[in-house]
VEXLOFI-108082 format. One record per residue (C-alpha): x, y, z; residue in three letters. Coordinates in pm, whole numbers, m for minus. Layout:
N
+--------+--------+--------+-----+
!     c1 !     c2 !     c3 ! res !
+--------+--------+--------+-----+
!      X !      Y !      Z ! ALA !
...
+--------+--------+--------+-----+
END
This chain:
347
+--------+--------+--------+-----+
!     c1 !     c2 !     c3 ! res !
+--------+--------+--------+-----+
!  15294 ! m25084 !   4387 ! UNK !
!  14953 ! m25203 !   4515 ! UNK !
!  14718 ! m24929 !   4568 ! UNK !
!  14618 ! m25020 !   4894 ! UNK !
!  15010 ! m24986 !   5025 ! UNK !
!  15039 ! m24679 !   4820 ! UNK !
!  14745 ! m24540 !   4984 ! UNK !
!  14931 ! m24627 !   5349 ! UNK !
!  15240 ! m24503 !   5248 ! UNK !
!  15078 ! m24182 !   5196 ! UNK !
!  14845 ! m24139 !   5507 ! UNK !
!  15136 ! m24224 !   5726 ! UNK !
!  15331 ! m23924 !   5553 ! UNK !
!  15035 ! m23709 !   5613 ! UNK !
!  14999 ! m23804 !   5987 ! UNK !
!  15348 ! m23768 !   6011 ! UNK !
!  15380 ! m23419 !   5871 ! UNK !
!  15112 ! m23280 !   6108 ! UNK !
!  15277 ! m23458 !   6363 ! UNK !
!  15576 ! m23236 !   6264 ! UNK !
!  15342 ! m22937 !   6218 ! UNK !
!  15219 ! m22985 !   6605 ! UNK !
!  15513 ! m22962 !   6685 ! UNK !
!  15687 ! m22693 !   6523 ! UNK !
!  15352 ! m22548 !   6656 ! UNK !
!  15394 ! m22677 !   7088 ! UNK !
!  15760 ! m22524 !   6987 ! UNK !
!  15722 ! m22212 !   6903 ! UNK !
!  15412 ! m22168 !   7181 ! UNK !
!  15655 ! m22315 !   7457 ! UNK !
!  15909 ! m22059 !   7361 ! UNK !
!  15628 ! m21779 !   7337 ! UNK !
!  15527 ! m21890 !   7711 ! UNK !
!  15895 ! m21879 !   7844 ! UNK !
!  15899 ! m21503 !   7690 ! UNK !
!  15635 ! m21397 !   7852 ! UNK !
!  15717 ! m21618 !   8179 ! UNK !
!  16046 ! m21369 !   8125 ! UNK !
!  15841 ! m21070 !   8128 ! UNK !
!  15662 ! m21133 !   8395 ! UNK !
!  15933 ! m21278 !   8632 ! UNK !
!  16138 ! m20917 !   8537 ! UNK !
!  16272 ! m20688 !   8838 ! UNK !
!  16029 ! m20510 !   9021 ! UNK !
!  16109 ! m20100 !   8946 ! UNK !
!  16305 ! m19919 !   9231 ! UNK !
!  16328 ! m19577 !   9335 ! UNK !
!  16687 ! m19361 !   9356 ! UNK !
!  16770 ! m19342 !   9697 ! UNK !
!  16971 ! m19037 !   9624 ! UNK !
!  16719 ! m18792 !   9481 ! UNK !
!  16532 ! m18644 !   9790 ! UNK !
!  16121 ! m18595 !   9751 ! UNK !
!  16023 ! m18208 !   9800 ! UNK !
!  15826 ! m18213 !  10102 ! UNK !
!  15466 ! m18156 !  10146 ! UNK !
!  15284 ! m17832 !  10167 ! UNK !
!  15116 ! m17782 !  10483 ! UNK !
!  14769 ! m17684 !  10199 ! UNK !
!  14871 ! m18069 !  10044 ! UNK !
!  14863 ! m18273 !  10346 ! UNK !
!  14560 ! m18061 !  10448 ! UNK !
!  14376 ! m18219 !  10128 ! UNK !
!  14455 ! m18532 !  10212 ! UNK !
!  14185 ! m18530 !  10449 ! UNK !
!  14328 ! m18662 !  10815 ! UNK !
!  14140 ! m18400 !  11019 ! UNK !
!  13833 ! m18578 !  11169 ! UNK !
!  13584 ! m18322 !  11195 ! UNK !
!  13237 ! m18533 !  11173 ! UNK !
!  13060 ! m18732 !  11366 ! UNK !
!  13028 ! m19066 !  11221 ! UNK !
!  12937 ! m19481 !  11351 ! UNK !
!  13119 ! m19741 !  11180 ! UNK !
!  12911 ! m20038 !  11002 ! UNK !
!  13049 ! m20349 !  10862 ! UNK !
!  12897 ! m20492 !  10551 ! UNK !
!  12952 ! m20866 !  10488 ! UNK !
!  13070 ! m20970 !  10178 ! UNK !
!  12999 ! m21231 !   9960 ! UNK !
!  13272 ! m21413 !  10020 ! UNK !
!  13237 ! m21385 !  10394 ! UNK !
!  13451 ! m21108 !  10456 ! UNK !
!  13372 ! m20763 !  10637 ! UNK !
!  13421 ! m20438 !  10444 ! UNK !
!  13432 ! m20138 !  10716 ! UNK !
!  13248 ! m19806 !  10658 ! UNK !
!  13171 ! m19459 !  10825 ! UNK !
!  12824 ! m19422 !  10842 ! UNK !
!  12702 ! m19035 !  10849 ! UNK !
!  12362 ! m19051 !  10979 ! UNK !
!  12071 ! m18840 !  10809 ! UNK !
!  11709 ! m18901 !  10810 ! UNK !
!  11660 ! m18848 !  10472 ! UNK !
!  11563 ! m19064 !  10172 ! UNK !
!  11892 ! m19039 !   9993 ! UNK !
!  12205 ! m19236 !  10095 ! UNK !
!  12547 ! m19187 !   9922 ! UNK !
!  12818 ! m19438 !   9905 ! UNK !
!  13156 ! m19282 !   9961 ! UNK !
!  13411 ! m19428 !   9778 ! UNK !
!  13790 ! m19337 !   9833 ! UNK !
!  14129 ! m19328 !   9606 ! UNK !
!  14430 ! m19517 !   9575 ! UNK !
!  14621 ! m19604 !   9927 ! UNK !
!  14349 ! m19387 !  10111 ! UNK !
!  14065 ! m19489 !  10351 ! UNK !
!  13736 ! m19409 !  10450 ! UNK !
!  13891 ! m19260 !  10761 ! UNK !
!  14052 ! m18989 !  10537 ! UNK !
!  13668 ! m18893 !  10367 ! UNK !
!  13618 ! m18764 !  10715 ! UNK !
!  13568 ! m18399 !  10570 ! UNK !
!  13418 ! m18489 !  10233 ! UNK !
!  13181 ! m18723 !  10338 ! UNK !
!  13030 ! m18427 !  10648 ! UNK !
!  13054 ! m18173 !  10368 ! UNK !
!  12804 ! m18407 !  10134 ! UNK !
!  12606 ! m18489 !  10420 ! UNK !
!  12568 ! m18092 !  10440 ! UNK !
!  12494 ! m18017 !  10098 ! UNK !
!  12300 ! m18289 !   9993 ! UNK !
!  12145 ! m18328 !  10333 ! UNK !
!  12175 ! m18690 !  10256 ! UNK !
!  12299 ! m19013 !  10444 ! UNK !
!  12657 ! m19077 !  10380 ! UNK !
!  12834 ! m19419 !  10379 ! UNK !
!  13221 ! m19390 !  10341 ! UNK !
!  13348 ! m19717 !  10282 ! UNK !
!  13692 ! m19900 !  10299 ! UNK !
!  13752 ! m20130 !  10021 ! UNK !
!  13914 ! m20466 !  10073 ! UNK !
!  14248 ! m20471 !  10191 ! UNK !
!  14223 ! m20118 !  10324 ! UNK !
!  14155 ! m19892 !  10600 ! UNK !
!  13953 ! m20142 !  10873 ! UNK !
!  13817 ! m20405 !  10580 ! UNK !
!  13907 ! m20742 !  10553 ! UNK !
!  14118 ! m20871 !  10285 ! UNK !
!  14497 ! m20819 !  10161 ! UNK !
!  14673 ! m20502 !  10099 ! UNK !
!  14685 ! m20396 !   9745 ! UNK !
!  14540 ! m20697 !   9619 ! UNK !
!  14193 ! m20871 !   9528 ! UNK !
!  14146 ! m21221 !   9457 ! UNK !
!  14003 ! m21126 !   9115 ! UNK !
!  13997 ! m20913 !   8850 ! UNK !
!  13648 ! m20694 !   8950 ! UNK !
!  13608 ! m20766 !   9277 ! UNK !
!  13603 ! m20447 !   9393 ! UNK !
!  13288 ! m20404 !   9165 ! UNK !
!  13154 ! m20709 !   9324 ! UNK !
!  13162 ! m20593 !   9693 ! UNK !
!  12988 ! m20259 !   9584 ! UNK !
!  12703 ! m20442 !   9442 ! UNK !
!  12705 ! m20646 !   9790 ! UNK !
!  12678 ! m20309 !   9950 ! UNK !
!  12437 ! m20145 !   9714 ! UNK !
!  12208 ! m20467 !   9768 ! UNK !
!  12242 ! m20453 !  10163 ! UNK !
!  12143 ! m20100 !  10168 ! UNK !
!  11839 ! m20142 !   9927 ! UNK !
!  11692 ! m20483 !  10193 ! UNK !
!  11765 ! m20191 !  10470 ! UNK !
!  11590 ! m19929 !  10327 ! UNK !
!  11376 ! m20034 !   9989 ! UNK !
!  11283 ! m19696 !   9893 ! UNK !
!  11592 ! m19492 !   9966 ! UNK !
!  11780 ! m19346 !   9656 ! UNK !
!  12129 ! m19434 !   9596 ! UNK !
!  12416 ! m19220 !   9466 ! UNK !
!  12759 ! m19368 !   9463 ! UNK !
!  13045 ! m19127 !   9480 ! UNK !
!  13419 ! m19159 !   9424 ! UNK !
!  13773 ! m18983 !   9434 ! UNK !
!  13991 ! m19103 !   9185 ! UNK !
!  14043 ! m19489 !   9202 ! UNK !
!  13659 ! m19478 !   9347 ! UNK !
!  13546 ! m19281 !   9028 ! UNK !
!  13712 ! m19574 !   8835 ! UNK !
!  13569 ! m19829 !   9027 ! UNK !
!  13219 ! m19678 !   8965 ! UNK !
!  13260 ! m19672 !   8617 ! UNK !
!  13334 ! m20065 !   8605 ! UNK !
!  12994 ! m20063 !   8876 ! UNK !
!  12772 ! m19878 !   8580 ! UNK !
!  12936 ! m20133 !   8329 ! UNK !
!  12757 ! m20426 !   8476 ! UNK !
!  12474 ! m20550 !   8328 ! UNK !
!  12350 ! m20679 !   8628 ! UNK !
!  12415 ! m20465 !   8931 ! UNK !
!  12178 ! m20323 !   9129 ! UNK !
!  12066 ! m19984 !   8997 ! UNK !
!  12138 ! m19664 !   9132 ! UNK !
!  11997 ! m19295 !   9097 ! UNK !
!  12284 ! m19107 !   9016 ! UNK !
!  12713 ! m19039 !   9014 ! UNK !
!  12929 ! m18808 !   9142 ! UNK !
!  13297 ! m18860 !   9021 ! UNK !
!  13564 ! m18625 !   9242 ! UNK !
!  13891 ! m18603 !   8955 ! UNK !
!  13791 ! m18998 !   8857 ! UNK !
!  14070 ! m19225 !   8720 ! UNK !
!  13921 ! m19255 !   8359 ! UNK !
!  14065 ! m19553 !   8242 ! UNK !
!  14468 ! m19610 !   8094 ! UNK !
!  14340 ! m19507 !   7721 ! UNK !
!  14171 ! m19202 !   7848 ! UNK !
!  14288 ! m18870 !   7719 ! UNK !
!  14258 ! m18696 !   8057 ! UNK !
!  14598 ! m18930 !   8156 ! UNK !
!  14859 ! m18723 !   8147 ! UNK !
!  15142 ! m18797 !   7878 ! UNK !
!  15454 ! m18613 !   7946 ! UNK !
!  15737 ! m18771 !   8067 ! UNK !
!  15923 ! m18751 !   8442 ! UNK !
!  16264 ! m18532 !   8369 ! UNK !
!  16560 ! m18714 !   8393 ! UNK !
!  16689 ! m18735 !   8782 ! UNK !
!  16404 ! m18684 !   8914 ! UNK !
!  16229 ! m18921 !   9158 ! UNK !
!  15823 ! m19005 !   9071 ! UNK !
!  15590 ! m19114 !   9344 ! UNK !
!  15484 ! m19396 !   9114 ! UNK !
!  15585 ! m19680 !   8847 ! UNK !
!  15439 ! m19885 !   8626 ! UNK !
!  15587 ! m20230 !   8612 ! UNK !
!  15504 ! m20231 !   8204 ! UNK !
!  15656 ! m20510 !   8133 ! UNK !
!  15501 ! m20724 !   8387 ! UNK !
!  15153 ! m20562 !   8262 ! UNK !
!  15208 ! m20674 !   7882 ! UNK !
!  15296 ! m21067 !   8039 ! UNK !
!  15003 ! m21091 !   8259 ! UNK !
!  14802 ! m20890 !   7965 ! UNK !
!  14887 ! m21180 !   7716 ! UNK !
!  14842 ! m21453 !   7989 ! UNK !
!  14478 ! m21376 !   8057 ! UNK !
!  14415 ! m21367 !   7714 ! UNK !
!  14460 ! m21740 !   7699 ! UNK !
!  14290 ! m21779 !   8033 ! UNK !
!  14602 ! m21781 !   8271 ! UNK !
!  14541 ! m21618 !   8585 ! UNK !
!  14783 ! m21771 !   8830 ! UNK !
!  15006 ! m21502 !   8807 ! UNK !
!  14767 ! m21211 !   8887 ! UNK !
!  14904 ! m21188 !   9221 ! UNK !
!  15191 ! m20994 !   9115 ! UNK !
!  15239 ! m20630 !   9176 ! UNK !
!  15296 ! m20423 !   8905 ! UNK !
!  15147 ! m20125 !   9061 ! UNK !
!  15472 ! m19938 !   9249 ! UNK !
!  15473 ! m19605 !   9537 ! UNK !
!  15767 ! m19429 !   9678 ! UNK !
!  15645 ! m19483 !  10001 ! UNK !
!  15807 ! m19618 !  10327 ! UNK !
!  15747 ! m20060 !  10357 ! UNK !
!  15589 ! m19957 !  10677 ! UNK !
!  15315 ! m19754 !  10552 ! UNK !
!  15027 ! m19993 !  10466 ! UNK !
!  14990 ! m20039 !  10117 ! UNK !
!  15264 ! m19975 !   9916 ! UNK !
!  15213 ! m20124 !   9567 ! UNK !
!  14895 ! m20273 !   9419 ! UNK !
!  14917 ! m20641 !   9221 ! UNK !
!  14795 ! m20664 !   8869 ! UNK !
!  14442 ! m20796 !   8930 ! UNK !
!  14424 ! m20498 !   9159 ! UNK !
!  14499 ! m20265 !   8937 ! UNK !
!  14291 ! m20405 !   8667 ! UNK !
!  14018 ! m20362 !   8912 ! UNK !
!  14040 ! m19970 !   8937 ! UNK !
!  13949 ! m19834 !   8617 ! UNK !
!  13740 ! m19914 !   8318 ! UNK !
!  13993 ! m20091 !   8035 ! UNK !
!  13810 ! m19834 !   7771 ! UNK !
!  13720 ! m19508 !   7929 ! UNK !
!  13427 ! m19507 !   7612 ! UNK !
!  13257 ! m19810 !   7711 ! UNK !
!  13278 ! m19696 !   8114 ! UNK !
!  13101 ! m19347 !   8008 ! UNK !
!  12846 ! m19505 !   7749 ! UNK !
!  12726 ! m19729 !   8044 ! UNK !
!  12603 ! m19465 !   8284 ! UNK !
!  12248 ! m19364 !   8198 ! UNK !
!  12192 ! m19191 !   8509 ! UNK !
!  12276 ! m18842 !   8600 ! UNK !
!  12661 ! m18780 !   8619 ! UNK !
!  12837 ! m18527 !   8767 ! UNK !
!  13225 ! m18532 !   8696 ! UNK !
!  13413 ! m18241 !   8916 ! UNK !
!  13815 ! m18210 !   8895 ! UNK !
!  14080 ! m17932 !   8997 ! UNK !
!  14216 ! m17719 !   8735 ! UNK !
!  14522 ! m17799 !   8919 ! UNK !
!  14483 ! m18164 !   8949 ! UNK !
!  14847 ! m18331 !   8973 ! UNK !
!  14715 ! m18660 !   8891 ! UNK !
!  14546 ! m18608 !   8505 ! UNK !
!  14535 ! m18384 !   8249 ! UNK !
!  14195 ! m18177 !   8391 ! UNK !
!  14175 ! m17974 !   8070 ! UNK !
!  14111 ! m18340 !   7860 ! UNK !
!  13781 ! m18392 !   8096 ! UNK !
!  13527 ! m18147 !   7986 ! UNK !
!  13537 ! m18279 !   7608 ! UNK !
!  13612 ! m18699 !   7710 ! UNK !
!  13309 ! m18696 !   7948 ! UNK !
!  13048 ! m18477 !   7735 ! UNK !
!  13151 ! m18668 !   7400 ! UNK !
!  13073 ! m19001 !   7590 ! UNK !
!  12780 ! m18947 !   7781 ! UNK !
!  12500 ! m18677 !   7884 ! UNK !
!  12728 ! m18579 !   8248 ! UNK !
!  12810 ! m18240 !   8377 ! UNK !
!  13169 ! m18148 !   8401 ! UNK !
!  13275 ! m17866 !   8602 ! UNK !
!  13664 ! m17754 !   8636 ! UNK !
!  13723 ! m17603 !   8993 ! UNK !
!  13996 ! m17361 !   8920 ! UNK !
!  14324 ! m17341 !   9114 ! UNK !
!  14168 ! m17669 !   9262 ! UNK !
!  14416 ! m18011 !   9321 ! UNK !
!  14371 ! m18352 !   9270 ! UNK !
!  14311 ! m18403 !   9659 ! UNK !
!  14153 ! m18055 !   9706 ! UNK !
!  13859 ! m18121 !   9500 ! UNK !
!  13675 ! m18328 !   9755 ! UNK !
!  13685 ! m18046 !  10012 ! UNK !
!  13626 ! m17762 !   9775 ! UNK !
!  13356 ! m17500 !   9892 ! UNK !
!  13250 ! m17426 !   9556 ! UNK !
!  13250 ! m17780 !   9446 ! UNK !
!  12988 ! m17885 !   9754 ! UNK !
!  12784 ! m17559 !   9631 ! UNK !
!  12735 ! m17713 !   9275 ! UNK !
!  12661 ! m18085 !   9386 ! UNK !
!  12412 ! m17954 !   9618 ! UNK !
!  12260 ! m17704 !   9330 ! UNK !
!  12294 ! m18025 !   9084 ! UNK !
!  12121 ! m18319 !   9311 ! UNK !
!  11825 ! m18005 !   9331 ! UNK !
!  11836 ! m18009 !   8941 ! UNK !
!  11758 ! m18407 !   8956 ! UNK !
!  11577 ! m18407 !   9255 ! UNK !
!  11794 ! m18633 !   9398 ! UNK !
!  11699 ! m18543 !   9782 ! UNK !
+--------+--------+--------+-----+
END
C-alpha cells in the first residue's frame, strides 16, 4: 500500500472515531438534559387536606405586626428597570435613615410597629420598604426576573437616598428574608456603602447551622415545602448557563390561593439568602448587630451566637422567651439597638 493512501485510510478512521466519540458524548448529555428536564417538570408538593393547622395564638398574630400604630407617608422609589417599589416613610429630622426591610410573604405595611419603635430608639428616619412583587410595589408575586434582583433594587434605593440627602448615614435593617437579602447587599463589591446592620432572626443562608434540621413528624401538616427536586434541576441548569426555567416555583406555603403570595419561584428564592452563610458574614465590615428569639420557630437560635461571631466582628444577642415574629417588637430588643447605635455613634 502507498503511503499516501495509508496515511488517508488512517485520518479518516481517526475523524471517524471522534465523530463516534461526539457522539456517544451529545448522547449521553441529551439524556443528562432530559433527566434533569424530568426533575424539573416533577409535581409541585401538596398539602393533606385532612390534617387541620392548630390555630393561631392571639400573642402570634399579634407579632405579625397588622396593628398600625405610627404615623407614616408612603414614597415610591423608581427602579432601574422602571418599576416603582412602595415604602413607609417615618419622618425624623435626624442624620440617620434606616431602611426597613421585611420577611417572607410580609409587607412594609406589617413593619408598622417595628419601624415606630426604631424610629423611637434610634431617633432615626425610617424607610420600610415593599420589595417587588409585594405589599404596594410593582412587579410579580413571588418572583423576580433574576437571580439578585432584590439586591439590585436596594442599591437603587440606597443610591436615591444618598442624591436626597449626601451626608445622611445609612443602616439597612431586616427580618428574616430581609436579613438575607442584606447579606447578598454587603456581598457586592460594588454597592453603595452603608454605616451599619441590624439583622431581626436573619435567614442565614441554606448551609447555615442556625437552619433547623429535624424532621416534620409523620401526619403532620408543615406550613412550608421545598420543591428539592426541582431545586437540584434548576441548580444543575444554571450551572451550564440555563436560566429559562427560573420561573418555576419551588418555594411552597400552606396558605389559601387567595392570599397574595403563596409560593416563591426559584430565582426568587435564590434571591433571599446568601448561597454560603461564610462568605455573606465575611463581607460585612461594618458594625452588625444580629438579634433573634430564644424561641424563634423559624431557626435553630442557639446555632447564632457561635455562626455569626466565628464569621465576622457582629454582636449577637438572644432575646429569651422571644419568637421568630416577636423579635421585631421586643422591648428589650429596641433597648439594646438603641444602647448599640450609641456604642457606634450611629445617630
Amino acid at each position: 500500500m502507498k503511503p499516501a493512501l495509508f496515511n488517508i485510510i488512517l485520518a479518516t478512521l481517526f475523524i471517524t472515531s471522534l465523530s463516534v466519540i461526539a457522539q456517544n458524548e451529545t448522547n449521553q448529555f441529551e439524556k443528562t438534559q432530559a433527566e434533569i428536564i424530568n426533575l424539573i417538570n416533577s409535581s409541585n408538593p401538596t398539602f393533606n387536606p385532612d390534617v387541620v393547622q392548630e390555630p393561631m395564638s392571639a400573642g402570634a398574630i399579634a407579632d405579625l405586626g397588622f396593628e398600625q400604630i405610627y404615623k407614616n407617608v408612603p414614597q415610591k422609589f423608581l427602579m432601574r428597570d422602571g418599576k416603582q417599589l412602595f415604602s413607609y416613610k417615618y419622618q425624623h429630622d435626624g442624620n440617620t435613615t434606616i431602611i426597613l426591610l421585611h420577611g417572607v410573604l410580609s409587607s412594609a405595611y406589617m413593619m408598622n410597629k417595628t419601624s415606630g419603635l426604631l424610629k423611637e430608639a434610634t431617633h432615626s428616619e425610617v424607610i420600610a420598604l415593599d420589595f417587588r412583587g409585594h405589599g404596594q410595589s410593582e412587579g410579580v408575586p413571588g418572583d423576580v426576573d433574576y437571580i439578585n434582583q432584590y439586591v439590585d433594587d436596594l442599591e437603587d434605593m440606597v443610591l436615591a437616598i444618598k442624591k436626597d440627602k449626601p451626608n445622611q448615614k445609612i443602616l439597612l435593617a431586616g427580618h428574616s428574608m430581609g436579613g438575607g437579602i442584606i447579606l447578598r447587599y454587603a456581598m457586592e463589591k460594588h454597592a453603595p456603602t452603608v454605616d451599619g446592620y441590624v439583622l431581626f432572626a436573619p435567614h442565614l443562608g441554606a448551609n447555615a447551622p442556625t437552619i433547623k434540621k429535624e424532621k416534620l413528624e409523620l401526619g403532620e401538616k408543615p406550613f412550608i415545602k421545598i420543591h428539592i427536586d426541582r431545586v437540584i434541576g434548576l441548580k444543575m441548569m444554571n450551572a451550564i448557563g440555563e436560566t429559562k426555567y427560573n420561573n418555576l416555583p419551588v418555594l411552597f406555603f400552606n396558605l389559601p390561593e387567595t392570599m397574595p403570595i403563596t409560593k416563591y419561584s426559584y430565582r426568587a428564592n435564590e434571591s433571599m439568602s446568601p448561597l454560603d452563610y461564610k462568605k455573606g458574614l465575611n463581607a460585612i465590615h461594618k458594625p452588625l448587630l444580629v438579634l433573634v428569639g430564644s424561641n424563634d420557630e423559624a431557626f435553630d437560635a442557639s446555632k447564632f451566637t457561635s455562626t455569626v461571631t466565628e464569621n465576622s466582628k457582629g454582636d449577637v444577642y438572644i432575646i429569651d422567651n422571644e419568637t421568630h415574629n416577636g423579635i421585631r417588637h421586643n422591648k428589650k430588643t429596641m433597648q439594646i439597638i438603641s444602647q448599640w447605635v450609641n456604642n457606634h455613634k450611629l445617630q
